[in-house]
C-alpha positions in Angstrom: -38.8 92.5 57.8 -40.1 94.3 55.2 -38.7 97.7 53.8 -41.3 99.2 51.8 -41.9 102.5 49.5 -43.1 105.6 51.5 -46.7 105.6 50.4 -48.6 108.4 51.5 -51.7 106.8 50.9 -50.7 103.5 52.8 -49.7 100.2 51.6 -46.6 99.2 49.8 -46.6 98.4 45.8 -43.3 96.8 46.1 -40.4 95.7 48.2 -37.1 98.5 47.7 -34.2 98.9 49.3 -32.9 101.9 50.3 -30.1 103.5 48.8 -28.3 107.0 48.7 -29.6 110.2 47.2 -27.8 112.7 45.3 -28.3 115.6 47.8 -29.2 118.1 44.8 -32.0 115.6 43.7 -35.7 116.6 45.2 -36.7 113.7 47.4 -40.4 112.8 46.3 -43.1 110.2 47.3 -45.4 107.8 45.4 -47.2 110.8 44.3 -44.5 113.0 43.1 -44.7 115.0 46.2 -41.4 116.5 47.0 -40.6 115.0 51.0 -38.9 118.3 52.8 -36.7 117.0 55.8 -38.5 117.4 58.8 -42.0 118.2 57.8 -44.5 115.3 58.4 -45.9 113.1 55.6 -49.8 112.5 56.4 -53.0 111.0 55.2 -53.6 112.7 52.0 -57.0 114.4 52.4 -59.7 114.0 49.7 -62.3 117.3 49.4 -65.2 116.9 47.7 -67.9 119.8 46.8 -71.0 119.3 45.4 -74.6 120.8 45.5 -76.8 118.0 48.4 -76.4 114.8 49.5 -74.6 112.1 47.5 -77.2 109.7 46.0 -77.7 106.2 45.6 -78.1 104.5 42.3 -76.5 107.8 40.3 -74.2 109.8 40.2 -74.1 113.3 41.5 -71.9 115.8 39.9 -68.9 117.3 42.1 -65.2 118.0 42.4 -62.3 116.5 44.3 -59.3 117.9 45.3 -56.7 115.7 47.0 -54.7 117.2 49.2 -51.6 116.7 51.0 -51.7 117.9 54.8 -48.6 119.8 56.2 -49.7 119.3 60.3 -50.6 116.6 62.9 -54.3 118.5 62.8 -56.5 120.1 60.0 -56.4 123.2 60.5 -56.9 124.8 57.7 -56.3 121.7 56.0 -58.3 123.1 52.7 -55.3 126.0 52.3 -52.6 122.7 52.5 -50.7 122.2 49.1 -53.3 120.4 46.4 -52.0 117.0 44.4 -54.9 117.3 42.2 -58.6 118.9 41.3 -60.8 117.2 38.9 -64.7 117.2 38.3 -65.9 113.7 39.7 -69.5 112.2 39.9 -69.6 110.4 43.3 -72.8 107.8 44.4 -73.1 105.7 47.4 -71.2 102.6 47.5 -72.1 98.9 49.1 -74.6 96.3 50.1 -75.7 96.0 53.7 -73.1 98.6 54.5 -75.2 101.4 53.1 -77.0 101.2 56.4 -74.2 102.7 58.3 -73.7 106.1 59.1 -70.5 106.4 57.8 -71.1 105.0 54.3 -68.9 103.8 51.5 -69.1 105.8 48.3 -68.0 105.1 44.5 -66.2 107.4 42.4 -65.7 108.5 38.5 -63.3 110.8 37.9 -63.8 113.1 34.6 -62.9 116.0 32.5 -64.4 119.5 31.8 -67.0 117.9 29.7 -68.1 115.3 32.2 -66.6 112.3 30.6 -64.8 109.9 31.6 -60.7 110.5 32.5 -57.9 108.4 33.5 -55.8 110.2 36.2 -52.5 109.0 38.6 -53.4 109.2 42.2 -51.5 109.1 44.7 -49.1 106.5 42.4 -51.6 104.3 41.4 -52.0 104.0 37.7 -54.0 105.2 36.1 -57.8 104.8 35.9 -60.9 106.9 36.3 -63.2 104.6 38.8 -62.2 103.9 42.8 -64.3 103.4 45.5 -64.0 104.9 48.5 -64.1 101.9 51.6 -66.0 103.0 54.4 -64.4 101.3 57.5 -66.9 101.7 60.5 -67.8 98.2 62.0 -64.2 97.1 61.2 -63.0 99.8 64.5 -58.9 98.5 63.5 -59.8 101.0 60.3 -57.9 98.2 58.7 -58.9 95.1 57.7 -60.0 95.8 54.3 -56.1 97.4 53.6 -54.9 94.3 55.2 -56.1 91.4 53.5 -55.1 93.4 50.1 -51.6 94.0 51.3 -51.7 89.9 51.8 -53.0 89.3 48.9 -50.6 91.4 46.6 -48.1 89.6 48.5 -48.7 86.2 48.0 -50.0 86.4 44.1 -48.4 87.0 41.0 -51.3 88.4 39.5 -53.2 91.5 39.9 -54.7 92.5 43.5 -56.1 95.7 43.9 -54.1 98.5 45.4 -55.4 100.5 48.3 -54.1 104.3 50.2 -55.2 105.5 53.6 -57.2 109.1 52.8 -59.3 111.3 55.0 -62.6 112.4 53.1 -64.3 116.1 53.8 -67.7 116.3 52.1 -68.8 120.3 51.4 -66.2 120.8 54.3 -68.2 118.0 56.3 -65.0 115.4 58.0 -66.3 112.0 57.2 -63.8 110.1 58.5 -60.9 107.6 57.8 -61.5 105.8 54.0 -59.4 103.2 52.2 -59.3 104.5 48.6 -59.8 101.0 46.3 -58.7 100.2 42.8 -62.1 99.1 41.2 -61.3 95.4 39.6 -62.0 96.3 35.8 -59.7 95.1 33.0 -57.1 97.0 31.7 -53.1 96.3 31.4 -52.5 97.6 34.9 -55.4 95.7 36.3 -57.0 92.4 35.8 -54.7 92.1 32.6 -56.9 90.2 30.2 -57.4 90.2 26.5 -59.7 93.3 25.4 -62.9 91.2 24.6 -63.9 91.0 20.8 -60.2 92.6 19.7 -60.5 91.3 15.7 -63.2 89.4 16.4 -62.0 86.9 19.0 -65.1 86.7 21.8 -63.2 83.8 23.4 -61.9 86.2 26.2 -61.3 87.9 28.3 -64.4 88.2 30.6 -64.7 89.3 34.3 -67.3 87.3 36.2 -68.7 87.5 39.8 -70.6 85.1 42.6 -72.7 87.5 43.8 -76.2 86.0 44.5 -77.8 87.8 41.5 -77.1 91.6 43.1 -76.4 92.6 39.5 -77.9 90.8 36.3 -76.7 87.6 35.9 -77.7 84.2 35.0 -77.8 80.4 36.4 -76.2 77.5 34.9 -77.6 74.3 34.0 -76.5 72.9 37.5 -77.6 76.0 39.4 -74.9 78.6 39.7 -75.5 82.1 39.9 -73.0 83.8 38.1 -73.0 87.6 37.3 -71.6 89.6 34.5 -68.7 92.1 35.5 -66.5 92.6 32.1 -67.9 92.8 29.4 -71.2 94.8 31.2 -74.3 93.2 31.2 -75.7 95.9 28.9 -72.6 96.2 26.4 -71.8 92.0 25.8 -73.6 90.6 22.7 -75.5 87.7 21.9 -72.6 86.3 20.1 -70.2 86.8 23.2 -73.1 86.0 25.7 -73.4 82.4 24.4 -70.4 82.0 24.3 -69.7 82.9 27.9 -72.5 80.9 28.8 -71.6 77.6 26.8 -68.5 77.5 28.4 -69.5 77.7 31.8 -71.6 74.2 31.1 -68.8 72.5 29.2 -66.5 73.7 32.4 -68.9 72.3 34.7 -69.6 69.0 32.8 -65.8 68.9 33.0 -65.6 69.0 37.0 -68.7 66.7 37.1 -66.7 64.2 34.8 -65.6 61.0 36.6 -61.9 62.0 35.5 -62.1 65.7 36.4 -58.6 65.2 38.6 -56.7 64.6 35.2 -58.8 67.3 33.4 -59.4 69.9 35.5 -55.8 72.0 34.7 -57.8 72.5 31.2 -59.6 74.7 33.0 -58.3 76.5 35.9 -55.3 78.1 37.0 -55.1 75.7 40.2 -52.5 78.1 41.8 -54.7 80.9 41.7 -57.7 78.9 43.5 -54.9 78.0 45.9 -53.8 81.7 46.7 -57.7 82.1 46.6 -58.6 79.7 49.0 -55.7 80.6 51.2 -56.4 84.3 51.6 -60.0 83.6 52.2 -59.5 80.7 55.2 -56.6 82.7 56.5 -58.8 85.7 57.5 -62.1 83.6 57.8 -63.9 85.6 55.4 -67.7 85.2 55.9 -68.4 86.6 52.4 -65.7 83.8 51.0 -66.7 82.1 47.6 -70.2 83.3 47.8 -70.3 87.3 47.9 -67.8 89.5 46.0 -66.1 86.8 44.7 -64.4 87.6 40.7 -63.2 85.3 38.6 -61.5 85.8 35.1 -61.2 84.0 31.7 -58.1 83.7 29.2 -58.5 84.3 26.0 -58.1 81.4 24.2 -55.0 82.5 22.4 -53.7 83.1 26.2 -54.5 79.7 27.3 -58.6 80.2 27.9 -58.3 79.5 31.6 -60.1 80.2 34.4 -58.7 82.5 37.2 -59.9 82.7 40.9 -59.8 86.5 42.2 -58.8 89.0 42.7 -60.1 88.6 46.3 -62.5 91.6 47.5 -64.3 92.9 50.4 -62.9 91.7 54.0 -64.4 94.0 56.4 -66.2 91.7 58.0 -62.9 89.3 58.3 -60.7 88.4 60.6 -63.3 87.7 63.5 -65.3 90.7 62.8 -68.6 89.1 62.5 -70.8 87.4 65.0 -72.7 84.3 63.0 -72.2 81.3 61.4 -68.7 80.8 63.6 -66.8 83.0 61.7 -65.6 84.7 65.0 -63.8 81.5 65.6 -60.5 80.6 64.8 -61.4 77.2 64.1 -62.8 75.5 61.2 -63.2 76.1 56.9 -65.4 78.6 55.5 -66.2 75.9 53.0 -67.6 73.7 55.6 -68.8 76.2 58.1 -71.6 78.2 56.4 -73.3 74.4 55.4 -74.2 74.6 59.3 -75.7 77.8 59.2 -77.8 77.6 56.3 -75.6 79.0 53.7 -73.8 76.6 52.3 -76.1 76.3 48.9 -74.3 79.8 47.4 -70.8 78.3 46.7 -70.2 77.1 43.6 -69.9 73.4 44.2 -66.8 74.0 41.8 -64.6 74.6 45.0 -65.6 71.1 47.2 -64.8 69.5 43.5 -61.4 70.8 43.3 -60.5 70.3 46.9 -61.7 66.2 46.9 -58.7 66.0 44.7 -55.7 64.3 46.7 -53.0 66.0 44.3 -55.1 69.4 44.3 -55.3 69.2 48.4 -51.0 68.2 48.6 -50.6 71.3 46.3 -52.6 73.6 48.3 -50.6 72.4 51.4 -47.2 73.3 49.8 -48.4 76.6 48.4 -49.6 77.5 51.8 -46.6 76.2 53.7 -44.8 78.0 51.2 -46.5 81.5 52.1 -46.6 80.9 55.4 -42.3 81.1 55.7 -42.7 84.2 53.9 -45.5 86.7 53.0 -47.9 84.9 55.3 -45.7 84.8 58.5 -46.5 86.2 61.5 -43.7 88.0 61.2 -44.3 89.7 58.1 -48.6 90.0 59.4 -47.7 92.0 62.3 -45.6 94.1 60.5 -48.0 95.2 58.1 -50.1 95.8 60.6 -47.9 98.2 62.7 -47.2 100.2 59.1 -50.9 100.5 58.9 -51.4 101.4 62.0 -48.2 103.8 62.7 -49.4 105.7 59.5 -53.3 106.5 60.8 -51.7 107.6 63.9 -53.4 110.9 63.7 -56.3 109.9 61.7 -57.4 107.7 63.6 -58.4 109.7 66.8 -60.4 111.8 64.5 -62.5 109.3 62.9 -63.4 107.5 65.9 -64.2 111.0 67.7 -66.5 111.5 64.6 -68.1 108.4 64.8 -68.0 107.4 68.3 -67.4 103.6 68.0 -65.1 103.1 70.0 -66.5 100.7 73.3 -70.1 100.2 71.6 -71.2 97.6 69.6 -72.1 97.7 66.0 -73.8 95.1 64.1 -71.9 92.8 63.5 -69.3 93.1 65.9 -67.8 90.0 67.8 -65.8 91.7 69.8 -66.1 95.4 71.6 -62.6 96.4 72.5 -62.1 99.6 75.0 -59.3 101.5 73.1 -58.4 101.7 69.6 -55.0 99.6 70.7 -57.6 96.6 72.2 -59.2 96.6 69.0 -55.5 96.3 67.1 -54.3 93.7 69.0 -57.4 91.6 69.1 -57.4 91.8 65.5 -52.8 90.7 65.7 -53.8 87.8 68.1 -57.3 86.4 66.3 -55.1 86.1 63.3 -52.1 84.4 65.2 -54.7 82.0 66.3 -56.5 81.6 62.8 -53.1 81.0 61.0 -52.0 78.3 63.9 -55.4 76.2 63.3 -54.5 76.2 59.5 -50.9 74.9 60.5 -52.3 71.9 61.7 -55.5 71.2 59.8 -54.8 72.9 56.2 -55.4 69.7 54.2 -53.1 67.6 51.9 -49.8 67.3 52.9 -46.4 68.4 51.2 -44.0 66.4 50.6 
């Protein structure tokens, strides 16, 4: 079992143990919020004012105050004690999510003067962009948290943090978000060199396979790769070609007839593992090809090339109805060539995985997470932590949104209850993680 910190916000950040407090000691959560016996600890609620609608493609100007509910209901939830208030500008968040009516949202929080500032909330580090995860074809509320909470557990490196939070807009309940560290790079994110630091453009750099959604550009063999960190507007010609020549000598590297003895030049192999792993385990139709980062080294750290940190699993975990990713059988990698997809993965990932000693690694890395983060066990009791903790959110977002017993694109399964939907989710993922068992490839000796 796991015992984890009391996070208001929802998922762990590390594993504790309990021990005895000095009775004249304030008790406090992750958010310095002093715990009085007895009163109930809820899903913090976010409030956000502004003048209209929030807009897509800018940002409109607004304020947030989090606050920290003292009852099961919200009554008078705006008059409950305040963590914070801060100016924000807030714009719609997403891809073919936009089209819901509860939609996802992107947030910048700033100072008096409508720049820019880093604030702790609700103990994250801190930063001054999140985004707001609109769960509303995901009816579990979540997935998204989920596959995080997985994916922290089983890497060493960075994965993005995530808290449960109610949102109000101009008094307006919108429902049940996940609040999401936005992958940038800084030393409590994806911890890479600052890129140009005394002149060294050799890292680090933040890339994405994204199909082109944001300026990019496609390598001599076809890739599409995107620019994340440095922005497409602030990188300079100097650390563009450079970013762009070592994508071809990578790739002439993996096309080499001895890539299998050359290929640790290049990549971190255990983060592809931990990479592939997450993605297979949850049957992520957006796996390799959508939202999927990848970092570089400076060279004076090495200069390798990182998969991750994994993002975007809403539509995980069965929660889709095409190209068979509602079944428990059957690789991602494989699956979307049947469907017509197959052309947006990097072929980087096949390459890798032809390797005999790259496929007996992968086995032992996942038997390896599967007697410990990845275990039933361990799965079913993140997801009755996640669940126990929206126990009174929940009924109100689904009363505001109605979901509940109807379909919605692309749903592979309509549940009757909120519970059907839970357990579906507990016993796809069984299923998913058994099929693995016996068909993950390689074999560990």
């Amino acid at each position: 079992m796991w015992l984890w910190l009391a996070c208001s916000g929802g998922n762990s950040v590390e594993l504790v143990t309990e021990e005895p407090v000095d009775s004249e000691v304030p008790v406090v959560d992750d958010t310095g919020t002093e715990k009085v016996p007895g009163v109930p600890q809820h899903v913090p609620v976010f409030w956000v004012e502004l003048e209209g609608s929030i807009p897509t493609g800018e940002k409109a100007d607004g304020t947030l105050a989090i606050i920290r509910p003292t009852t099961d209901d919200h009554d008078d939830v705006e008059d409950d004690p305040r963590l914070l208030e801060v100016p924000i500008g807030i714009e719609v968040h997403g891809s073919s999510s936009q089209g819901y009516p509860k939609q996802g949202y992107r947030i910048e929080l700033r100072d008096e003067d409508g720049e820019d500032a880093n604030h702790e909330i609700l103990g994250l580090p801190k930063g001054s962009d999140f985004v707001l995860h609109a769960p509303y074809s995901d009816k579990t509320l979540i997935r998204n948290a989920l596959a995080y909470q997985m994916a922290r557990d089983v890497s060493p490196r960075w994965s993005v943090r995530t808290r449960f939070v109610e949102l109000y807009d101009d008094g307006r309940y919108r429902g049940v978000y996940l609040l999401v560290e936005r992958v940038r790079q800084d030393n409590d994110r994806v911890d890479i060199a600052e890129n140009g630091t005394d002149g060294d453009i050799t890292g680090g750099y933040i890339v994405r396979i994204e199909q082109h959604r944001n300026e990019g550009w496609d390598t001599e063999r076809g890739t599409k790769i995107d620019y994340h960190y440095p922005r497409y507007e602030d990188i300079t010609g100097e650390q563009d070609a450079y970013l762009k020549a070592w994508f071809e000598e990578f790739e002439a590297a993996l096309s080499a007839d001895d890539f299998a003895s050359t290929y640790d030049d290049w990549v971190v192999a255990e983060d592809w593992m931990d990479h592939f792993i997450l993605n297979e385990m949850t049957h992520n139709i957006d796996a390799y090809r959508l939202s999927a980062y990848l970092y570089k080294d400076s060279e004076a750290d090495g200069g390798r090339l990182h998969a991750g940190p994994v993002w975007d699993f809403d539509r995980a975990y069965g929660n889709v109805n095409y190209c068979d990713c509602e079944n428990i059988e059957g690789f991602i990698i494989d699956d979307l060539t049947n469907c017509g997809e197959g052309y947006q993965f990097p072929y980087w990932w096949k390459r890798l995985l032809s390797d005999p000693a790259f496929q007996d690694a992968l086995r032992c890395r996942y038997e390896e997470h599967r007697a410990g983060p990845l275990s039933d066990a361990n799965i079913d009791a993140a997801i009755d932590e996640m669940v126990a903790e929206l126990e009174h959110a929940e009924p109100r977002d689904h009363e505001k949104w109605e979901t509940i017993g109807e379909y919605v694109d692309p749903n592979s399964y309509v549940g009757d209850s909120y519970t059907d939907e839970v357990e579906w989710l507990r016993e796809w993922q069984h299923d998913r993680a058994a099929w693995l068992d016996a068909n993950m490839p390689g074999t560990c000796n």
